[in-house]
C-alpha positions as CSV (number, residue, x, y, z in Angstrom):
1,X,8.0,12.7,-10.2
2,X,5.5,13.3,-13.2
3,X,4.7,9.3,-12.9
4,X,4.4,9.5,-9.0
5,X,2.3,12.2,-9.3
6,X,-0.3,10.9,-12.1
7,X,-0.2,7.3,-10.0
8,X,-0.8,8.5,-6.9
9,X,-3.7,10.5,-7.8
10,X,-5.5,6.9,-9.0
11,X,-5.2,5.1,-5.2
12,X,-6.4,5.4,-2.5
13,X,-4.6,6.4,0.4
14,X,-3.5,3.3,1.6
15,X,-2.3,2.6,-1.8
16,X,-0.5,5.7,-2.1
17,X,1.5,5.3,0.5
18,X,2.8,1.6,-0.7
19,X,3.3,3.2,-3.7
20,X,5.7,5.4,-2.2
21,X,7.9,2.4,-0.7
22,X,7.7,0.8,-3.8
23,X,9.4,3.4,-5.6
24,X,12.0,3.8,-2.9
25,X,12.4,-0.1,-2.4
26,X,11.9,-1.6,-5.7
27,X,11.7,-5.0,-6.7
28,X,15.0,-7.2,-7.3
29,X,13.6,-10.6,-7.7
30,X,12.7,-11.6,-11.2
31,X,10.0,-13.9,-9.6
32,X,8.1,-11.4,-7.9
33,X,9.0,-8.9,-10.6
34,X,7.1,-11.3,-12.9
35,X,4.8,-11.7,-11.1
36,X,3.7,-8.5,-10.4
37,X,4.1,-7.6,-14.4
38,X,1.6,-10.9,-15.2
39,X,-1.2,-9.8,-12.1
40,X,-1.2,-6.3,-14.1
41,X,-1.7,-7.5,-17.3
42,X,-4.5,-9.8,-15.9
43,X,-6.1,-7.2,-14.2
44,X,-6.2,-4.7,-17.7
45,X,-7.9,-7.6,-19.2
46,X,-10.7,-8.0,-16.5
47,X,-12.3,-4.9,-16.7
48,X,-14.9,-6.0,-14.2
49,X,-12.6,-7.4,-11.6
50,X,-10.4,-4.4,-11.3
51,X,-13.2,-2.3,-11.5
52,X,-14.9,-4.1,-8.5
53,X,-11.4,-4.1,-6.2
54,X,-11.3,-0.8,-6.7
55,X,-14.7,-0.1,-5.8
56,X,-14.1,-2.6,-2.3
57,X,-11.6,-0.6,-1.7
58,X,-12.7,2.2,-2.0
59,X,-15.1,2.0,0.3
60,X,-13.4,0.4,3.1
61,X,-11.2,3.5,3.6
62,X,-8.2,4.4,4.9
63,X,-8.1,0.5,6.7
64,X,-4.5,1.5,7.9
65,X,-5.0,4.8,9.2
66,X,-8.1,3.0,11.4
67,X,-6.8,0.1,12.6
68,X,-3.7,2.4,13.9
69,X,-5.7,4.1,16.4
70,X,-7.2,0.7,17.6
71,X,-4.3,0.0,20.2
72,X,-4.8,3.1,21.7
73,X,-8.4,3.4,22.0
74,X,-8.3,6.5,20.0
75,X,-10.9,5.6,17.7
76,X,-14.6,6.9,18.1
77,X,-17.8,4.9,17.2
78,X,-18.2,6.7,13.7
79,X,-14.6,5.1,13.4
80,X,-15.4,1.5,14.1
81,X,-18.5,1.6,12.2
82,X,-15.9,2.2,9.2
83,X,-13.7,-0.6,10.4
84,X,-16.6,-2.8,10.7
85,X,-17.4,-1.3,7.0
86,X,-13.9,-2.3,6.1
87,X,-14.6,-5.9,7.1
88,X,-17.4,-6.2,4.7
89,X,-15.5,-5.1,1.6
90,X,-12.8,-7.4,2.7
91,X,-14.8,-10.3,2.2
92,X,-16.1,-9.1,-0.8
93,X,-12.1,-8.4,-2.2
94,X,-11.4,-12.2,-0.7
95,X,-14.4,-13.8,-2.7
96,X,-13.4,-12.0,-5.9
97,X,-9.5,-13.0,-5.4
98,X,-10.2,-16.3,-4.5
99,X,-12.2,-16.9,-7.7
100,X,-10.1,-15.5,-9.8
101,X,-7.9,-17.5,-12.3
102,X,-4.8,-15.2,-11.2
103,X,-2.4,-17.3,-8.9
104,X,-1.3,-14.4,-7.2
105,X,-4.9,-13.1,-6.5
106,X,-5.7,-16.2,-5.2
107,X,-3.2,-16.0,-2.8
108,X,-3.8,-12.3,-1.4
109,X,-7.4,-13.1,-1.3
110,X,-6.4,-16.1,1.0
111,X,-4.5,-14.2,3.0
112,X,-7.5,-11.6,3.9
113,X,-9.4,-11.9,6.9
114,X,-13.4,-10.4,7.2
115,X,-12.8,-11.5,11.1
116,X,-16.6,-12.0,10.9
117,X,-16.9,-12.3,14.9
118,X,-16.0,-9.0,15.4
119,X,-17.5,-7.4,12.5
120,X,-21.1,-8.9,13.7
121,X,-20.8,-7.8,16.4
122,X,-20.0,-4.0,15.6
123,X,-23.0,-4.1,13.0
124,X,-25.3,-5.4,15.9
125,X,-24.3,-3.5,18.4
126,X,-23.5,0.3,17.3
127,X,-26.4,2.7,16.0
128,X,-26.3,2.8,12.2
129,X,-26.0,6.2,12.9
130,X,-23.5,6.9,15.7
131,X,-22.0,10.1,17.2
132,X,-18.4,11.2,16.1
133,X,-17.7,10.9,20.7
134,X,-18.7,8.2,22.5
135,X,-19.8,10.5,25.5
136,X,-22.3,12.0,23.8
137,X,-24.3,8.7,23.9
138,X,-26.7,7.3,21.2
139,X,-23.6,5.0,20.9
140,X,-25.1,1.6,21.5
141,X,-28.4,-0.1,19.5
142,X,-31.5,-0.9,21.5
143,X,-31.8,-4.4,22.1
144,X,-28.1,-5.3,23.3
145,X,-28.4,-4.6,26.7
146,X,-32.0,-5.1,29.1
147,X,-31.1,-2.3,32.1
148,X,-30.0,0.2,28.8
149,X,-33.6,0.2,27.0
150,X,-35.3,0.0,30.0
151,X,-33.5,3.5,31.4
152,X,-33.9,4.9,27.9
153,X,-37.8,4.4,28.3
154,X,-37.6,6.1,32.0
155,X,-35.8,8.6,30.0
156,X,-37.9,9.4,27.0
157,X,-41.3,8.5,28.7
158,X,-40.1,11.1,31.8
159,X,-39.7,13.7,29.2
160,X,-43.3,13.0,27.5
161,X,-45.3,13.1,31.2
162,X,-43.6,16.5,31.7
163,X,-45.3,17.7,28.5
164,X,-48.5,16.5,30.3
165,X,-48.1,17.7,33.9
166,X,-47.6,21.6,32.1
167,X,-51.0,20.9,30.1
168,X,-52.4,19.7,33.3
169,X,-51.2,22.6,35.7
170,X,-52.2,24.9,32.8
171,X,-55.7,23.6,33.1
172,X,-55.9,23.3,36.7
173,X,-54.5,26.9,37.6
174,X,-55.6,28.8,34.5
175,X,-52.6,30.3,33.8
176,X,-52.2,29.4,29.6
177,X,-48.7,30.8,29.6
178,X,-46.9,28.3,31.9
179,X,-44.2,26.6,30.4
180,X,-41.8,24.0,31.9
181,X,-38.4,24.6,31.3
182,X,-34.9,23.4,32.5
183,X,-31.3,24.9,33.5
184,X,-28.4,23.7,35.4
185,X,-29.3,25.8,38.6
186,X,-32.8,24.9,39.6
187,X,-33.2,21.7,37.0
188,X,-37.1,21.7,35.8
189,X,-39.1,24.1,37.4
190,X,-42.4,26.1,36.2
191,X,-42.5,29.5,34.8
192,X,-45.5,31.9,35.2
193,X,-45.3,35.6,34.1
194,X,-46.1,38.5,36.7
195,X,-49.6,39.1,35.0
196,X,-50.7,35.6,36.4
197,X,-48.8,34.8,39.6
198,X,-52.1,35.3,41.9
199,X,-53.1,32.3,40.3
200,X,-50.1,30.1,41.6
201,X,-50.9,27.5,44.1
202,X,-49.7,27.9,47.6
203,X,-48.3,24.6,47.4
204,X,-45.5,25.6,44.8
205,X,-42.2,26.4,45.9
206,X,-40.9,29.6,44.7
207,X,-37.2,29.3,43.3
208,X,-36.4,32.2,41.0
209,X,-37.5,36.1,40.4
210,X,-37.1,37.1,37.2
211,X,-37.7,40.8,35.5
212,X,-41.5,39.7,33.7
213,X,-42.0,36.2,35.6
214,X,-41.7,33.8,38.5
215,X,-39.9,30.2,38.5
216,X,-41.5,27.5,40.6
217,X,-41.1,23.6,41.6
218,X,-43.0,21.1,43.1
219,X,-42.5,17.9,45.1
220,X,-44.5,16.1,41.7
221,X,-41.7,17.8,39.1
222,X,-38.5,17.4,41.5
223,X,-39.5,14.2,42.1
224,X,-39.7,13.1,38.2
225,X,-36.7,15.4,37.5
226,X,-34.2,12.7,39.7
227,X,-35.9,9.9,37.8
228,X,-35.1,11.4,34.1
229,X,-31.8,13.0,35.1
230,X,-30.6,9.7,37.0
231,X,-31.5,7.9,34.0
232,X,-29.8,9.3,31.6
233,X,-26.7,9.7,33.9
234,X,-27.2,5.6,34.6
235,X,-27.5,5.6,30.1
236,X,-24.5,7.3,29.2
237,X,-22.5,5.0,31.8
238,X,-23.7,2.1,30.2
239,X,-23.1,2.9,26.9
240,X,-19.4,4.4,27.9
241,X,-19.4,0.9,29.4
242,X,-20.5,-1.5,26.5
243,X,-18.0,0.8,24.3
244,X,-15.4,-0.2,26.0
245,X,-16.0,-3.7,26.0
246,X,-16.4,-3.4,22.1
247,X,-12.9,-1.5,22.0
248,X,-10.8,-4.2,24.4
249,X,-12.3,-7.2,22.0
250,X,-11.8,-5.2,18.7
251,X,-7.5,-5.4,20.0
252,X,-7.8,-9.3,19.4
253,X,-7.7,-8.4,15.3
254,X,-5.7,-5.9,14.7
255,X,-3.2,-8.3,13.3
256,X,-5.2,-9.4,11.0
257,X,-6.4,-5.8,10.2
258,X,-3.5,-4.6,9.6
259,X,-2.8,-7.6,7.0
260,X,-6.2,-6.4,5.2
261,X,-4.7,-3.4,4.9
262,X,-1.4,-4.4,3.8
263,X,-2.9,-6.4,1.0
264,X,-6.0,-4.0,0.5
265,X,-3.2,-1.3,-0.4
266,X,-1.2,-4.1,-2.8
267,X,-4.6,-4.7,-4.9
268,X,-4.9,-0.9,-5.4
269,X,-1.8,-0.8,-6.5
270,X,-1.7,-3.3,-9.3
271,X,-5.1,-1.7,-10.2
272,X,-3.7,1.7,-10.5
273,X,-0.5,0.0,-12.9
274,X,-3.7,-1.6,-14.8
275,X,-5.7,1.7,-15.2
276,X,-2.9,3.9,-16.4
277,X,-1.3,1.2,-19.1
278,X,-2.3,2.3,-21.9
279,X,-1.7,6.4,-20.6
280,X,2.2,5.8,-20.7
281,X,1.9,2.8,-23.3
């Protein structure tokens, strides 16, 4: 248990889970016992390379855990930006293993898969910064799809002339303290305090009484609220949509995922043998 204990707290969690079958399943082949006992004993002697795996590693997180929730479609964009992460230190582990002069590395490294298709795509497509839910949008990158940057500058650009038609009102009715504001009830409207609603134009439509002020619209602002709030409605579907797409393609590799994984968690092991030699030598 004390050996369990001090090993597991050196892996990742990948690695300590492997670990676990390896102590209830050990080894009975003298080959692959040997084999195991020589990949150590190479890695304590290259400082650098072990230091490196376990660095990829690392940073490619719990590969497993991720790629688990890929069948389902129970993994959110912060998610597949780590898998896509994942991929990257994979290639990384594959170049060092492949290089190596270890056999056995050689072979693991051969048998990892950066499945760069997918993982350009996922870099290209998602915002380096995503949200943790896909319905909260801000999910895809500009540039992937025409229709989506064009809503998003109906969208943003909406937002700015509103900004504008309050400075403009302001100016044409002389009433400095109107603000446009927004709720689900009325949407956008314009609110002027009691002191100055002689000053409201006849042409506004009156919505709301409040205790200190008066809520307003106009054909002008109801007609650039449907244009913002039907773009960003028109957004979000897109995005939902080109999430989706990105989900149903990412199925095609889990296989090979899952293999990263596997082998990901085999590496950390034989690294965490390597780094805790000489503490049980």
């Amino acid at each position: 248990n004390t050996l369990l204990k001090v090993l597991d707290n050196t892996v990742s969690a990948m690695g300590a889970r492997l670990l676990k079958r390896w102590m209830v399943l050990p080894l009975n082949n003298i080959t692959k016992i040997n084999e195991r006992l020589n990949t150590v004993e190479f890695l304590i002697k290259e400082v650098d390379l072990r230091n490196k795996i376990s660095q990829y590693i690392k940073q490619a997180g719990d590969v497993e855990r991720l790629v688990s929730k890929v069948p389902l479609k129970k993994v959110n964009p912060r998610e597949v930006l780590q898998i896509a992460k994942g991929l990257q230190q994979t290639a990384l582990i594959k170049e060092i293993c492949e290089t190596s002069s270890s056999e056995y590395l050689k072979r693991l490294g051969d048998s990892l898969n950066p499945c760069k298709y997918i993982l350009d795509k996922i870099i290209k497509e998602l915002n380096e910064n995503p949200p943790a839910a896909a319905s909260k949008g801000g999910v895809i990158a500009n540039g992937i799809n025409e229709e989506l940057d064009s809503l998003r500058k109906i969208a943003s650009g909406g937002k700015d002339y509103l900004i504008e038609l309050q400075q403009k009102e302001a100016i044409a009715t002389g009433i400095s303290s109107l603000k446009i504001s927004f709720n689900n009830v009325f949407g956008y409207y314009l609110e002027v305090t009691h002191v100055h609603k002689t000053k409201v134009p006849e042409t506004w439509i009156r919505k709301q009484t409040l205790v200190n002020a008066e809520r307003y619209i106009t054909p002008e602002l109801k007609e650039y609220e449907e244009k913002i709030v039907g773009a960003e409605d028109k957004i979000l579907a897109i995005e939902m949509q080109l999430f989706e797409k990105l989900l149903n393609e990412l199925q095609d590799y889990i296989a090979p995922m899952q293999v990263n994984g596997h082998v990901m968690a085999v590496l950390d092991c034989l690294a965490c043998f390597a780094n805790n030699a000489l503490h049980f030598s």
